[in-house]
DOMITOR-844544 format. One record per residue (C-alpha): residue number from 1; residue in one letter; x, y, z. Coordinates in pm, 1 decimal. Example, Ala and Ser with C-alpha at 12.3 -4.5 7.8 and 13.67 -1.06 7.14 Angstrom:
REM DOMITOR-844544
1 a 1230.0 -450.0 780.0
2 s 1367.0 -106.0 714.0
***
This chain:
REM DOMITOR-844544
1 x 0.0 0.0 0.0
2 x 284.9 245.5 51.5
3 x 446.6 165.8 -237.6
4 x 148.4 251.3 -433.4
5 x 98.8 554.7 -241.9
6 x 410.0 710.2 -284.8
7 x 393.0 639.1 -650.3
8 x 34.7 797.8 -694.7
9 x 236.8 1116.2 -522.5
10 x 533.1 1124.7 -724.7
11 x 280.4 1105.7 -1035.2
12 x 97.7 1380.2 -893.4
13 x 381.0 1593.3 -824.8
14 x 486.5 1577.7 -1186.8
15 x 150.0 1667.5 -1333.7
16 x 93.1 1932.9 -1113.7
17 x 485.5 2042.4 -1226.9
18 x 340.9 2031.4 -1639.4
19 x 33.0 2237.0 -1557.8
20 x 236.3 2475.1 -1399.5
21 x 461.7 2474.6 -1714.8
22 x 215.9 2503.3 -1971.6
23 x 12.8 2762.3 -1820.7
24 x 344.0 2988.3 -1799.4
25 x 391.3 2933.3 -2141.4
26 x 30.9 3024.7 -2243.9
27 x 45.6 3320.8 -2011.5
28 x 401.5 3403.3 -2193.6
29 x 280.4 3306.3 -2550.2
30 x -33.2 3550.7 -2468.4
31 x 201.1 3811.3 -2463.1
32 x 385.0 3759.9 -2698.2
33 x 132.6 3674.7 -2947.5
34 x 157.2 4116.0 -3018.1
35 x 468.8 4117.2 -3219.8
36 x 427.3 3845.3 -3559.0
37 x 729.4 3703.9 -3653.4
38 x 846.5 3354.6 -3842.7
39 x 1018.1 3151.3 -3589.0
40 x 1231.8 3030.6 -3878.6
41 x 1397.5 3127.2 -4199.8
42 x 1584.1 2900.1 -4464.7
43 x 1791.5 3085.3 -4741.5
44 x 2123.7 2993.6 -4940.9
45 x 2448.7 3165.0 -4982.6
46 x 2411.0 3478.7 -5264.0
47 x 2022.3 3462.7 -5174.3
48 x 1800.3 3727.7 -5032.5
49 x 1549.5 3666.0 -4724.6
50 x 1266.1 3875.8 -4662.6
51 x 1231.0 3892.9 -4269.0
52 x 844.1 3987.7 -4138.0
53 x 794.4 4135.4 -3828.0
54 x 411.5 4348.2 -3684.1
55 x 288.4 4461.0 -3394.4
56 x -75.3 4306.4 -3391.6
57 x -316.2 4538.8 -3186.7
58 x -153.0 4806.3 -3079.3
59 x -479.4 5009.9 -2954.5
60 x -438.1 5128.3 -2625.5
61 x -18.5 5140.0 -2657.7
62 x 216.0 5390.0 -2783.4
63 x 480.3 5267.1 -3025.8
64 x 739.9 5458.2 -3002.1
65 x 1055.9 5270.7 -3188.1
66 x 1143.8 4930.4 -3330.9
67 x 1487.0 4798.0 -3353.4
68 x 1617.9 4489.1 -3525.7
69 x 1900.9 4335.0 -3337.5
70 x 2145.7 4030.2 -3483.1
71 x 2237.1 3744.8 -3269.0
72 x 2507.3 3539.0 -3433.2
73 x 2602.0 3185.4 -3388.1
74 x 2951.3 3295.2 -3215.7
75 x 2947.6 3648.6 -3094.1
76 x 2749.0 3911.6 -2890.9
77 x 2438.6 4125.6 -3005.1
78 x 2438.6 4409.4 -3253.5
79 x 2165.4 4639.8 -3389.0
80 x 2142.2 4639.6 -3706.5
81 x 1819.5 4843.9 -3804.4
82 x 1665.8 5090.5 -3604.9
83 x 1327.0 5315.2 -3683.3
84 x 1182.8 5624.5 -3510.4
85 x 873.0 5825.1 -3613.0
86 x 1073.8 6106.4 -3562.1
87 x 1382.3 6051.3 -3618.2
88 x 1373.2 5800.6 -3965.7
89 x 1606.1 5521.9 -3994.1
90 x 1918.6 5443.6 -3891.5
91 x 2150.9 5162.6 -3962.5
92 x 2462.4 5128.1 -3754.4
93 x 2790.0 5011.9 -3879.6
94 x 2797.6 4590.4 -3897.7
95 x 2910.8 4282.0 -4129.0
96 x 2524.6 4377.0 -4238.1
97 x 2510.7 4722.8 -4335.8
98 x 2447.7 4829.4 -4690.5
99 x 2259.0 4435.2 -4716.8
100 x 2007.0 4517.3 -4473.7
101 x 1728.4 4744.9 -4531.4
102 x 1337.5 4804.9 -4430.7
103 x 1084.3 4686.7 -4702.8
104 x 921.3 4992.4 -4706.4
105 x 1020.7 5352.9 -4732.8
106 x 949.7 5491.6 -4471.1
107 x 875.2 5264.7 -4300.1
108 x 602.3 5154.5 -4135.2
109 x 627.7 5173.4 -3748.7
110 x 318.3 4866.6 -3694.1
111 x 500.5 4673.3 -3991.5
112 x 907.3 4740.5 -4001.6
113 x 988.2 4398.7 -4195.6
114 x 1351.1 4377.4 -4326.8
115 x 1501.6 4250.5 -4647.4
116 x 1902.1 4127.5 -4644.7
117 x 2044.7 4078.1 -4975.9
118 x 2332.7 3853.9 -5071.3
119 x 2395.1 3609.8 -4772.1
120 x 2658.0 3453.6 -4660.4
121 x 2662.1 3192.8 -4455.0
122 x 2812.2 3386.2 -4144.1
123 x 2489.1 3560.2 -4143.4
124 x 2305.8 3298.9 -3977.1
125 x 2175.0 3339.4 -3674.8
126 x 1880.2 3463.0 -3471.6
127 x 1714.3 3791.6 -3551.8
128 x 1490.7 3993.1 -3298.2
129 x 1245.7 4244.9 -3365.0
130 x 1172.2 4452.8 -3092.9
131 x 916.0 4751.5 -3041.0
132 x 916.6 5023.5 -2744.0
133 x 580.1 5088.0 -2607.0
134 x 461.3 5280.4 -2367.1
135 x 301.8 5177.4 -2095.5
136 x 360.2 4809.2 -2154.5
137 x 770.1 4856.9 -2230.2
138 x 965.0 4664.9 -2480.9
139 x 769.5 4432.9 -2637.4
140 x 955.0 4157.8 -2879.5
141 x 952.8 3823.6 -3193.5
142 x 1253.0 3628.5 -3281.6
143 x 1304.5 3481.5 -3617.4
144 x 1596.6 3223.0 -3671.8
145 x 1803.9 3250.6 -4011.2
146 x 1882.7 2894.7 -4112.3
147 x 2194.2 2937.6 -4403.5
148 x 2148.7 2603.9 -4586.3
149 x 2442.6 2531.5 -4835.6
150 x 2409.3 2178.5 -5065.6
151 x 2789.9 1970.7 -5008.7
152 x 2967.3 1831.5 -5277.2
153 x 2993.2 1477.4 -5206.5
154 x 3282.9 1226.5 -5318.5
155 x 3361.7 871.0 -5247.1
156 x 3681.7 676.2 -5389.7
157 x 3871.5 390.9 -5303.5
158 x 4252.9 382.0 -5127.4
159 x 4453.3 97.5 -5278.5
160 x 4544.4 -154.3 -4997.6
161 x 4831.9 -377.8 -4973.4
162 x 4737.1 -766.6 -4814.6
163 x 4896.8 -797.4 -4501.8
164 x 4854.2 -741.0 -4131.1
165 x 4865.4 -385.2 -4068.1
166 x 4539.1 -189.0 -4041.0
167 x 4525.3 11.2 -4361.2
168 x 4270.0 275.6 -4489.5
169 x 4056.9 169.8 -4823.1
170 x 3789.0 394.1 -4901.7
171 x 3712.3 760.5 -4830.0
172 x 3407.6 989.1 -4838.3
173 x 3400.9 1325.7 -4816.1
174 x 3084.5 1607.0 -4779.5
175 x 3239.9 1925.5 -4840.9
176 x 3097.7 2285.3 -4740.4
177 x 2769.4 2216.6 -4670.6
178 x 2509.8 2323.9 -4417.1
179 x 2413.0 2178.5 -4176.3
180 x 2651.3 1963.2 -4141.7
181 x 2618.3 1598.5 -4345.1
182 x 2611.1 1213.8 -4204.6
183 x 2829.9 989.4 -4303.5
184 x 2725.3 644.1 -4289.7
185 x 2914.4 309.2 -4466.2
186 x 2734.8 -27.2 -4614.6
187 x 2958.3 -322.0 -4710.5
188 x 3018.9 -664.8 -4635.4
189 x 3401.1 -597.4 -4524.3
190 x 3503.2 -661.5 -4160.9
191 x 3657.9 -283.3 -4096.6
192 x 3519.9 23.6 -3862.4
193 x 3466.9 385.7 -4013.9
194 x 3586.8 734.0 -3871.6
195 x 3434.9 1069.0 -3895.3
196 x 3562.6 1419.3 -3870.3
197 x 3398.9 1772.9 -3971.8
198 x 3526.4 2098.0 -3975.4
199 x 3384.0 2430.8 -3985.3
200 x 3514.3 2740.8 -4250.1
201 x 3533.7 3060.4 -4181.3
202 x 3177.3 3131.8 -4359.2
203 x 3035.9 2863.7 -4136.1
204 x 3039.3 2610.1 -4409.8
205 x 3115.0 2231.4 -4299.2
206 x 3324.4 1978.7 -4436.3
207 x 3236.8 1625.5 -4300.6
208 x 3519.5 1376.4 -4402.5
209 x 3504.0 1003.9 -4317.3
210 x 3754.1 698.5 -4358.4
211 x 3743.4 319.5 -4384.4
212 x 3979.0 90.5 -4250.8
213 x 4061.3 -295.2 -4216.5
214 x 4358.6 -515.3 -4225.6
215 x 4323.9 -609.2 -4596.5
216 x 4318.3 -955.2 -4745.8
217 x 4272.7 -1142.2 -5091.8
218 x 3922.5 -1193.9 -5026.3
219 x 3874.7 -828.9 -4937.7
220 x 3944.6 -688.7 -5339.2
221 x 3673.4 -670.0 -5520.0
222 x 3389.0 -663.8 -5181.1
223 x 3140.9 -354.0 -5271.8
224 x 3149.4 -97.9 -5038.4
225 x 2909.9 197.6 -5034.7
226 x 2954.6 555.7 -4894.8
227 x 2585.8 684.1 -4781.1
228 x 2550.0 1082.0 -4753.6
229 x 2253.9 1257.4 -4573.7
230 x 2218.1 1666.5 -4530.2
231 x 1920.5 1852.8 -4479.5
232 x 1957.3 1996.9 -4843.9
233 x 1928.1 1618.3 -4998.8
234 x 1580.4 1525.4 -5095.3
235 x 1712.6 1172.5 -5043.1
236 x 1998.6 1026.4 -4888.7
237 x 2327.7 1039.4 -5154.8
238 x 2511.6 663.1 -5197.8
239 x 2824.5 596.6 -5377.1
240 x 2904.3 253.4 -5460.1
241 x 3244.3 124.3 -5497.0
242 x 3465.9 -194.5 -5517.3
243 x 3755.6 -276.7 -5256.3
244 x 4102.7 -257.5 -5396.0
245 x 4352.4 -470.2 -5282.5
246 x 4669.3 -614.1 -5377.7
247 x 4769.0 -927.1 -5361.5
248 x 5068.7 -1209.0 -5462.0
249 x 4972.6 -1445.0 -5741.0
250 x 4759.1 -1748.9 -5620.1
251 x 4843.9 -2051.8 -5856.9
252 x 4653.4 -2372.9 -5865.3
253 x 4783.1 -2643.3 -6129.2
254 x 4440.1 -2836.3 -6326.7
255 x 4409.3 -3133.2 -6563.1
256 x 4583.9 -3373.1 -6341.5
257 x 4373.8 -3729.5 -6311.9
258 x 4581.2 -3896.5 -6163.5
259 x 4516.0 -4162.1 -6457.1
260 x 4816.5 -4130.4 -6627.0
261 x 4908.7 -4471.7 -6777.6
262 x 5228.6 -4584.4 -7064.6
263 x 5123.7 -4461.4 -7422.8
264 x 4830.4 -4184.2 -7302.0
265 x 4831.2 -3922.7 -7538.4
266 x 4764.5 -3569.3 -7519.4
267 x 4748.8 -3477.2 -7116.9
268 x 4712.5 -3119.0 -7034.7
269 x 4811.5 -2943.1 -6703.2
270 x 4678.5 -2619.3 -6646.3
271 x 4852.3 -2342.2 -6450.0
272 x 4570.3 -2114.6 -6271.8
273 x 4651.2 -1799.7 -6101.3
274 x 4484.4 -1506.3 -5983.9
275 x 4657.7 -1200.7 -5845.5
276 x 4658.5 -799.7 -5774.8
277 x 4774.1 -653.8 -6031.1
278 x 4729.7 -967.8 -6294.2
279 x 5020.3 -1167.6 -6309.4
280 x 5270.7 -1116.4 -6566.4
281 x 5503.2 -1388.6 -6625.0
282 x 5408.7 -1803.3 -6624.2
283 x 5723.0 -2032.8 -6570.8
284 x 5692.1 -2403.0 -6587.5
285 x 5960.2 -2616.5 -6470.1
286 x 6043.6 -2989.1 -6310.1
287 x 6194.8 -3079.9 -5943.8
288 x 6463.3 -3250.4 -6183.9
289 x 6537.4 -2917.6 -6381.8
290 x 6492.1 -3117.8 -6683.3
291 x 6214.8 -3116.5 -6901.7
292 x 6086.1 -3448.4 -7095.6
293 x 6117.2 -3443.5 -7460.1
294 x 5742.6 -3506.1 -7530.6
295 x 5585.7 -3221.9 -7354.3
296 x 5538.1 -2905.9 -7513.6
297 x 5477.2 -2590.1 -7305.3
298 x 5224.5 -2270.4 -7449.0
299 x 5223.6 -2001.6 -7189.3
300 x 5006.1 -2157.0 -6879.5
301 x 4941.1 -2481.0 -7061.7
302 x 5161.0 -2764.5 -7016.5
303 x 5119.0 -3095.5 -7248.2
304 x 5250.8 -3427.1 -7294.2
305 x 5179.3 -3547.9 -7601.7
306 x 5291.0 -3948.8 -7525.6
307 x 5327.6 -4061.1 -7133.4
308 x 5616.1 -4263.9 -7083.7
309 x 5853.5 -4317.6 -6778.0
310 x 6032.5 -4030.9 -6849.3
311 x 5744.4 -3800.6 -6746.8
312 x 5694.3 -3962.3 -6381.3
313 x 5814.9 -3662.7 -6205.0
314 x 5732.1 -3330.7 -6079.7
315 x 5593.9 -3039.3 -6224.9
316 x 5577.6 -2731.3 -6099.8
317 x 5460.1 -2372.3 -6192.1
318 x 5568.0 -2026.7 -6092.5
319 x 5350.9 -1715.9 -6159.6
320 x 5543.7 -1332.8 -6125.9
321 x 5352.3 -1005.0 -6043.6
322 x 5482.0 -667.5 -5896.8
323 x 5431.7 -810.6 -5564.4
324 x 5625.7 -1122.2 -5597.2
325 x 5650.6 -1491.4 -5681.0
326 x 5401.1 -1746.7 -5665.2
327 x 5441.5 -2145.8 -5707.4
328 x 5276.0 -2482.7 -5728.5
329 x 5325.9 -2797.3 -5749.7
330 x 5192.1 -3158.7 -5877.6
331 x 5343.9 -3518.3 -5888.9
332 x 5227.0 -3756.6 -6195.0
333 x 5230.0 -4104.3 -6140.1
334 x 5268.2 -4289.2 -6424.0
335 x 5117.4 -4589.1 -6449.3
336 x 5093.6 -4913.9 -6630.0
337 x 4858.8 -4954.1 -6953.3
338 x 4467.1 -5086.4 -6857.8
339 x 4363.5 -5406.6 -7010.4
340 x 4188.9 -5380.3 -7356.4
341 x 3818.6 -5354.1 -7239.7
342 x 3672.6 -5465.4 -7567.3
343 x 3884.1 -5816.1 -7530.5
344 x 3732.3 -5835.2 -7165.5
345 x 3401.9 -5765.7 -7293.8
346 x 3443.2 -6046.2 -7529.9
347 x 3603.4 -6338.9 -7308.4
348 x 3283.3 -6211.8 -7025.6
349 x 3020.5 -6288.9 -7341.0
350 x 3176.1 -6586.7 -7399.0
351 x 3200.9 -6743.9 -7048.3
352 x 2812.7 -6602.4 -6984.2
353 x 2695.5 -6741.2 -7289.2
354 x 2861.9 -7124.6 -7231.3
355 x 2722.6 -7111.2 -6914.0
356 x 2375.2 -7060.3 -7074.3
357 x 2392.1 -7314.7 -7336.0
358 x 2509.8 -7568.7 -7065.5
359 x 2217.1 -7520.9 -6877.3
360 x 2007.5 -7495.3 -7146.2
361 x 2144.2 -7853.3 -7263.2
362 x 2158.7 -7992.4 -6894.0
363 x 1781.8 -7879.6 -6885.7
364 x 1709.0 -8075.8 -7234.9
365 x 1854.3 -8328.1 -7106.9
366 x 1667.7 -8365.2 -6775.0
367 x 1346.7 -8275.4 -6974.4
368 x 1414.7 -8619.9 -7161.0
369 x 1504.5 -8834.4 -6924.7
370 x 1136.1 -8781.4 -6709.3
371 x 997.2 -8807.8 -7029.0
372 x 1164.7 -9120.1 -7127.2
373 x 1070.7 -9236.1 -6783.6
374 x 792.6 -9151.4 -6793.2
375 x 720.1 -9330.2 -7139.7
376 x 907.8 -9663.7 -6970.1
377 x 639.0 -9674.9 -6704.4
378 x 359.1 -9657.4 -6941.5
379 x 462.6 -9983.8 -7150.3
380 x 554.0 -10178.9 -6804.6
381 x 181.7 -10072.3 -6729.5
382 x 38.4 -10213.3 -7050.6
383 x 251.9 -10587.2 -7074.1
384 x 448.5 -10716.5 -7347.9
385 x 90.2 -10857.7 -7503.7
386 x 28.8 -10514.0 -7637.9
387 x 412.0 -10456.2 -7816.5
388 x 359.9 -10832.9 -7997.1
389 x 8.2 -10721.2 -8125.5
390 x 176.4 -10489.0 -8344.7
391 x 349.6 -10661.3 -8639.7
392 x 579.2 -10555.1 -8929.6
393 x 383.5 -10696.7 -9281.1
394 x 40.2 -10810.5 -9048.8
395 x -135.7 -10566.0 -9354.8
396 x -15.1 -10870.6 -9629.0
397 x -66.3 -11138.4 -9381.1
398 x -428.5 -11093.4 -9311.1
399 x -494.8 -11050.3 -9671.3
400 x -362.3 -11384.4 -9758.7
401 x -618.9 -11505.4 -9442.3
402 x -384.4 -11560.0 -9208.8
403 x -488.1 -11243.9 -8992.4
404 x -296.9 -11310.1 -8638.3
405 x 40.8 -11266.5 -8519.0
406 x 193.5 -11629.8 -8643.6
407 x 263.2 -11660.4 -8985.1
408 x 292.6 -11976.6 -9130.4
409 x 492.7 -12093.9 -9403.7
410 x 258.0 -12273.9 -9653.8
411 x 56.7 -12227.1 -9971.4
412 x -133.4 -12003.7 -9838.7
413 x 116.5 -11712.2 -9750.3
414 x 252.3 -11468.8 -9956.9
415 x 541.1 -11384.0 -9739.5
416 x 911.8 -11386.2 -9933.1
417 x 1136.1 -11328.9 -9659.7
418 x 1112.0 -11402.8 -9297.8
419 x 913.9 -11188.6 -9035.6
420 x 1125.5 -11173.8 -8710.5
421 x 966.6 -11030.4 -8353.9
422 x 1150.9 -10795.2 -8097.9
423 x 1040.5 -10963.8 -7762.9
424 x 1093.8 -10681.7 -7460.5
425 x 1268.2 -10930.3 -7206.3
426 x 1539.9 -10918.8 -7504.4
427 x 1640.8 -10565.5 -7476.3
428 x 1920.4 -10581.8 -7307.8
429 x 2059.4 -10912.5 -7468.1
430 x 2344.1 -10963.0 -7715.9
431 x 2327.7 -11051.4 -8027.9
432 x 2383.7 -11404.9 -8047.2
433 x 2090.3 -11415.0 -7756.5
434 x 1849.0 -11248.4 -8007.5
435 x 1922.2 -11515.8 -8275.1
436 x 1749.4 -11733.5 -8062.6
437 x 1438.0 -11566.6 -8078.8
438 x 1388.6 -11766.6 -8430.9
439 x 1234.8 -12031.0 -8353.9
440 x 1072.2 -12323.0 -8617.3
441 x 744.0 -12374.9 -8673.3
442 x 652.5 -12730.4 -8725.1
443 x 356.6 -12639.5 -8938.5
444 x 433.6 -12624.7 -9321.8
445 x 779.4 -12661.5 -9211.6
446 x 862.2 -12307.0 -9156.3
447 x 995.5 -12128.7 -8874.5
448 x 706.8 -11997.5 -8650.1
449 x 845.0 -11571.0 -8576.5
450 x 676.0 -11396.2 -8332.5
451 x 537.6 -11052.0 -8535.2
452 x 637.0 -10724.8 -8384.6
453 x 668.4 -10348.1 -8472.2
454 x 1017.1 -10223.1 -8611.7
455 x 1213.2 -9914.1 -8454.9
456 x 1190.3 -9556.9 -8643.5
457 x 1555.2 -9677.4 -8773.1
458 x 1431.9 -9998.8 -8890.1
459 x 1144.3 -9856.4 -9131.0
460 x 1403.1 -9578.6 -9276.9
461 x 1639.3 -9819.4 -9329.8
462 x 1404.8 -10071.5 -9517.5
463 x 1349.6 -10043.0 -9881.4
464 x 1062.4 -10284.9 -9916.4
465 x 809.9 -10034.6 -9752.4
466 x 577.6 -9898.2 -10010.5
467 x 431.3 -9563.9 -9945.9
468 x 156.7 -9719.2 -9772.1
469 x 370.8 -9835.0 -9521.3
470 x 556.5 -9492.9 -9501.5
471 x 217.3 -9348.7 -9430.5
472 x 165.8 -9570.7 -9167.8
473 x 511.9 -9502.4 -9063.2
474 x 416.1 -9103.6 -8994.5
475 x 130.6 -9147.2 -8810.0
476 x 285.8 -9414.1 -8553.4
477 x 604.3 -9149.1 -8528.3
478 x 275.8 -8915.6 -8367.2
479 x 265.0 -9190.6 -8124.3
480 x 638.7 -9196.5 -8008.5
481 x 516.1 -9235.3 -7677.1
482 x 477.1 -9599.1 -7731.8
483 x 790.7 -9613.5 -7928.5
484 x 1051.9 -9444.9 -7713.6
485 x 1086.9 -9770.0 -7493.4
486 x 1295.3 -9938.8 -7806.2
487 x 1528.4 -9615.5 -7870.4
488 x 1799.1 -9735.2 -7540.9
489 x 2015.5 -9962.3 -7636.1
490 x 1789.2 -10194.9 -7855.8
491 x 1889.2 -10370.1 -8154.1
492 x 1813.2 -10269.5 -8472.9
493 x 1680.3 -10450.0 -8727.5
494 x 1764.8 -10364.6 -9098.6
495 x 1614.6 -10522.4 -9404.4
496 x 1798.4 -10630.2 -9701.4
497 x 1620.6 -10577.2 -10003.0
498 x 1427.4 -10848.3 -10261.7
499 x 1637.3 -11023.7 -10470.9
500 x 1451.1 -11132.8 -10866.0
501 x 1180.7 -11392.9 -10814.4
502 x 1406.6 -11661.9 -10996.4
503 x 1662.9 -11610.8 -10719.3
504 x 1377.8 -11776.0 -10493.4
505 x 1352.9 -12062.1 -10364.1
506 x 1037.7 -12192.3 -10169.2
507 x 1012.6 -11835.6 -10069.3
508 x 1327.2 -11768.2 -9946.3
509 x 1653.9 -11702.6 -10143.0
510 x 1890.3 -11974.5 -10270.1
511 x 2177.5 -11838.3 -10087.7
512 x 1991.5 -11677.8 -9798.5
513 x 1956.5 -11953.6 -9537.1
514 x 2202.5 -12068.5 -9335.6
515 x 2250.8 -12348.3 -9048.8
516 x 2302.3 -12302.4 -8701.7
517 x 2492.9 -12545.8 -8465.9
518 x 2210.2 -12581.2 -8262.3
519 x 2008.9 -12714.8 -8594.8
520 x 1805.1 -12399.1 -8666.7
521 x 1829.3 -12221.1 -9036.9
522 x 1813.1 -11846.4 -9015.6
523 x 1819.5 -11630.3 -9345.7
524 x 2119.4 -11417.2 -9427.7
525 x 1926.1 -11116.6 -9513.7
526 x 1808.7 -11025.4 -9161.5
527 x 2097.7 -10833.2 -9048.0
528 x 2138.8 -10718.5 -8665.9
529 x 2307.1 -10432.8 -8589.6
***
C-alpha cells in the first residue's frame, strides 16, 4: 500500500509540475502573441530573405521605436536596423550594413519587416524584432536565419596492400555544406569507419570520413558503399564502390587425373593464377630441372603429347607479379597400360553365354530323361501282349487269311522273306541271344516268328516299304510315346532288299539260309546291328 501511495504522489507531483509549465507558457505566448514574426527562416548563400515582423493590436499602446538586433552563432548582439517616427532610420555600422534594409520607405512603425540581400553563410543566426511601447515597455519576436548550403559529395577507393597492418581503403568526403552531413558506410568488409567535420570561416562544414581494415585477398573486389545525408538532400546520396587490394599471385595447377598410364596421349596441365595486379610472367619447370622431350609448353598450358617413364616426375609452376613470386606444385604417377576392355568384354560374353547353353542342354537333357521315364512306365503298365500285337507286314498277312500274329509258311502265304519279332525281355541281350528268338514252326515246315513293330531306324532303313507303309510309318512317329521304350540300347533290325523272283527258292533265297549249330536255319538277309 505504501508503495502505491508514494507512486500515486510522485505522479501527482509531476503533473501538477506540467500544468504549472504550460500555463506559464500560455500566459508568456499571450504576450507575446503582439509582435508576428516567423520563428524560422531558410535561405542559401548569394540569396536574399525577406524577414516579417508586426505589432498586432496596438490600440491602447504607444509605439514609439522598433529595432532589429542580430544574434550570431559565435558572438554578442548588434543592432542592425533601427526606426523612429521622428527621427527616420538608422543603420549602424555591422558585417550587415548596406545588405540590410526596411521593405518599405518609410517605413512603417506597426510593420518594419527587413530585407538582407546577398547572404553569406556567417549571417546565420537569430534575428529579434523589438518595439518600445509605452506603458507596456519593450515588447519583442525572434526569427531564426537557417543558411542552408548543398555539399559536394565524393567517395573513392585507397589501394590496400594484403597484409597485417590496419590500412585505410575507401574515403568519403561532404564538403561545405550546411548543416553539417552524415556519413554512414554499407559493405560486407570486416573494418570500422571514422568521422571528422570541420567548420570554414563562412560557417560552411566539411564532413570527411575513412574506412579501414587489415586487408586480405578476399577483401578486393567486396562492394562498399559511402551513404550521404544533409538537410539539403531530398534523399539520402550513396556511392558505390569496389575494394582494392593487392595481392601475390595465387596458382593452382588443373588437368591432373591422376590416370596417367604408358602410351596416353595428349594430357594437359593447367597453371591457374589469380593475383593484384594480374600476373605477368608463367614459368613451368620440373623438381629434376629437366624437361621431358614429349611435352610441349604454351604459356600456362603444359602438355605431354605421349606418357612414358620419363614423365613420372614433378611439375611445378611459378607465376610473377609486382608483388612477388608465386608457385605450385603436382606429382604424376605414371602408371601401367589398362587391359583392352573390348577383349574383356568379349572373353565375359563368352564365359556367360557357355554357361547358358550348358544349362540350357543340362535342362534338355533332364526334360528327356522324365519323359523317357515316364514313357518306360507306361509300356511296363500295358505288358508285353500289347508290343507283340503290333506286327511288321500283319497288312499282307491278313490278306492272304492268315490275320494273327503267327505266320505260317505254306501255300497259303505270300510272305518272301522271314518276319522276325523284338520280344521286350530281349532288350538288353546280345546278339547271339536275339538269334534265338527264331524259332521253327513245325507247321508247313517253316519257322514260326513272333510278329512285332520295327524301330523308327528300322522302317528308314528298309526299302521294301511302299508308301503305304511310309504313311503308316508317320502317323505311328505321332505316337512316339509308345515307341521311345525301343530307342535305349535296342537292336536294330535292318532289311535287305528283294532279290529277282528266280533267285527264290520256296520263298526264301537260294543263298539266304544258313545253319546253325544248334540245328536252326536263319536267313542271311536279316541283319542285326
Amino acid at each position: 500500500m505504501s508503495r502505491h501511495y508514494a507512486g500515486d504522489c510522485h505522479d501527482f507531483s509531476k503533473n501538477t509540475g506540467l500544468v504549472i509549465l504550460a500555463t506559464f507558457l500560455f500566459i508568456h505566448g499571450g504576450l507575446g502573441q503582439r509582435v508576428k514574426v516567423e520563428p524560422e527562416v531558410l535561405s542559401y548563400p548569394g540569396q536574399s530573405v525577406n524577414l516579417r515582423c508586426a505589432f498586432n493590436d496596438p490600440s491602447g499602446i504607444q509605439l514609439t521605436q522598433v529595432t532589429w538586433i542580430y544574434e550570431p552563432i559565435l558572438g554578442e548582439r548588434v543592432n542592425i536596423a533601427v526606426y523612429h517616427p521622428n527621427f527616420g532610420a538608422h543603420f549602424p555600422d555591422t558585417l550587415l550594413k548596406g545588405r540590410v534594409a526596411f521593405t518599405t520607405n518609410p517605413p512603417s512603425l506597426p510593420n518594419p519587416s527587413i530585407v538582407i540581400s546577398d547572404l553569406k553563410m556567417s549571417d546565420e543566426g537569430k534575428y529579434i524584432c523589438e518595439f518600445a511601447t509605452y506603458p507596456s515597455g519593450n515588447e519583442l519576436g525572434t526569427t531564426s536565419l537557417v543558411m542552408l548550403a548543398k555539399p559536394q559529395n565524393t567517395a573513392t577507393t585507397v589501394t590496400a596492400v594484403a597484409g597485417t597492418k590496419l590500412a585505410v581503403v575507401a574515403r568519403c568526403q561532404s564538403a561545405n555544406g550546411r548543416p553539417e552531413a552524415q556519413i554512414s558506410w554499407v559493405t560486407t568488409a570486416n573494418g570500422n569507419s571514422s568521422t571528422v567535420s570541420k567548420t570554414g570561416t563562412d560557417n560552411m562544414v566539411t564532413v570527411s570520413s575513412e574506412y579501414s581494415l587489415v586487408p586480405t585477398a578476399a577483401d578486393n573486389g567486396k562492394d562498399i558503399s559511402c551513404v550521404v545525408t544533409q538537410r539539403t538532400l531530398a534523399k539520402p546520396e550513396s556511392f558505390p564502390m569496389k575494394l582494392v587490394v593487392e595481392y601475390p599471385p595465387q596458382v593452382t595447377i588443373g588437368g591432373y587425373d591422376n590416370n596417367w598410364y604408358i602410351g596416353r596421349t595428349n594430357v594437359d596441365l593447367i597453371c591457374q593464377a589469380n593475383g593484384n595486379p594480374n600476373p605477368t610472367h608463367v614459368t613451368w619447370r620440373t623438381l629434376t630441372g629437366e624437361m621431358p622431350d614429349t611435352v610441349v609448353i604454351k604459356e600456362n598450358k603444359l602438355t605431354v603429347l605421349k606418357v612414358d617413364e620419363v614423365v613420372n616426375t614433378t611439375f611445378i609452376c611459378e607465376v610473377t607479379n609486382r608483388l612477388g613470386v608465386s608457385k605450385e606444385q603436382v606429382t604424376a604417377l605414371v602408371r601401367e597400360p589398362p587391359t583392352n576392355p573390348s577383349n574383356t568384354g568379349v572373353v565375359v560374353g563368352v564365359v556367360i553365354g557357355s554357361l547358358l547353353v550348358l544349362l540350357l542342354v543340362a535342362a534338355l537333357i533332364a526334360v528327356l530323361i522324365t519323359r523317357s521315364r515316364k514313357q518306360q512306365q507306361g509300356y511296363r503298365g500295358n505288358g508285353a501282349s500289347d508290343i507283340k500285337s503290333r506286327i511288321f507286314g500283319g497288312k499282307k498277312a491278313s490278306k492272304n487269311g492268315t490275320g494273327g500274329g503267327v505266320v505260317s509258311g505254306g501255300s497259303g502265304g505270300n510272305n518272301n522273306g522271314p518276319i522276325y519279332v523284338y520280344n521286350e525281355s530281349s532288350a538288353h541281350q546280345g546278339l547271339g541271344e536275339k538269334n534265338n528268338h527264331h524259332q521253327p514252326l513245325t507247321m508247313g515246315g517253316r519257322p514260326e516268328v513272333s510278329a512285332t513293330t520295327p524301330t523308327a531306324q528300322d522302317i528308314l532303313l528298309s526299302n521294301e516299304l511302299d508308301e503305304a507303309e511310309r504313311m503308316k510309318f508317320d502317323e505311328l512317329e505321332e505316337e512316339d510315346e509308345r515307341y521311345d521304350h525301343f530307342a535305349g540300347g535296342a537292336p536294330i533290325l535292318q532289311l535287305r532288299p528283294p532279290q529277282e523272283p528266280e533267285d527264290m527258292i520256296g520263298g526264301y533265297l537260294d543263298d539266304d539260309m544258313e545253319s546253325q549249330r544248334d540245328g536252326s536255319v536263319i536267313s542271311r538277309t536279316a541283319v542285326y546291328v
